[in-house]
C-alpha positions in Angstrom: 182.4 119.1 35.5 183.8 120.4 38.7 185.9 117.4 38.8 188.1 118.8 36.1 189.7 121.6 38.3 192.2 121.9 40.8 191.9 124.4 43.9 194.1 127.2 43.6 197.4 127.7 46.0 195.3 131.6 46.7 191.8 130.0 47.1 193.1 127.6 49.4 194.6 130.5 51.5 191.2 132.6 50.8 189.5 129.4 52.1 191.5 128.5 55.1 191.4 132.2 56.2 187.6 132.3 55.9 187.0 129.0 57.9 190.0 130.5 60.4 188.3 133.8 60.9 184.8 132.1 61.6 186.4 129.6 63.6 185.2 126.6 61.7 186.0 123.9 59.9 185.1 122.8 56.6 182.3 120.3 57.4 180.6 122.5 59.6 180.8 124.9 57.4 179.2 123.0 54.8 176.6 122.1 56.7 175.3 125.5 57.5 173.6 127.2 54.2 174.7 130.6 54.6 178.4 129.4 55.1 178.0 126.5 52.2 177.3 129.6 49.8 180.1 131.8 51.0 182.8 128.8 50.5 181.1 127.8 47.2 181.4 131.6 46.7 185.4 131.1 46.9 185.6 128.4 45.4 183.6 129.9 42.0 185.8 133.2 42.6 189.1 131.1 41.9 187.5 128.6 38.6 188.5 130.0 35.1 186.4 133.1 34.1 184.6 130.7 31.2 183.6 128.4 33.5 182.1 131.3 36.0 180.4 132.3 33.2 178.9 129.1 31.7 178.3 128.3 35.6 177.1 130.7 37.6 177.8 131.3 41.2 174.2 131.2 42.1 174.0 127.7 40.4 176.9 126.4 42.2 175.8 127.8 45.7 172.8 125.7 44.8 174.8 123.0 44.1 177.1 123.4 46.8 174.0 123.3 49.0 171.6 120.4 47.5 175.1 118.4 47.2 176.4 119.5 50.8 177.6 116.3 51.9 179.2 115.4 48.5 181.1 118.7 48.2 182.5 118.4 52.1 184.7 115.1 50.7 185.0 116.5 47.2 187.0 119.7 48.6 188.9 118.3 51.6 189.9 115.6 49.0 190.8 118.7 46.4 192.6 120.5 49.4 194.5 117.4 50.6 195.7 116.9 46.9 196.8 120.4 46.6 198.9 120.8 50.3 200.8 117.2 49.3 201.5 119.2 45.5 203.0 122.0 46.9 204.8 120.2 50.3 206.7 118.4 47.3 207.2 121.7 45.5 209.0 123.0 48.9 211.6 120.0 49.2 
């Protein structure tokens, strides 16, 4: 299901900001369970208020956590997809 959505221009910022301020990176962050629940808490902030509904953020920090190594590829792969969308938007 996640699969269907893009990451957001904003939560990529919210994102990058987070992992800046606790000077981390994705993975790492990922791999720690208090972190894991505070990006999957981004992440769920920025989905489309149905979906937060139908799924909520306590399910997907359980996801996030259970599926750690999974999500790590999922969302660099989502993040890497969204910075080459909007480097072509700039040209």
């Amino acid at each position: 299901m996640i699969k269907q959505f893009e990451i957001s221009t904003s939560v990529q910022k919210q994102l990058g900001d987070y992992l800046a301020a606790n000077q981390t990176d994705l993975k790492t962050a990922m791999a720690d369970e208090t972190r894991n629940g505070e990006v999957a808490a981004i992440i769920h902030a920025g989905l489309p208020m149905m979906v937060r509904k139908i799924y909520s953020l306590e399910k997907m920090k359980n996801f996030f956590w259970t599926k750690k190594e999974l999500m790590v590829e999922f969302v660099a792969m989502r993040l890497a997809t969204a910075e080459k969308k909007n480097a072509k938007k700039k040209r």
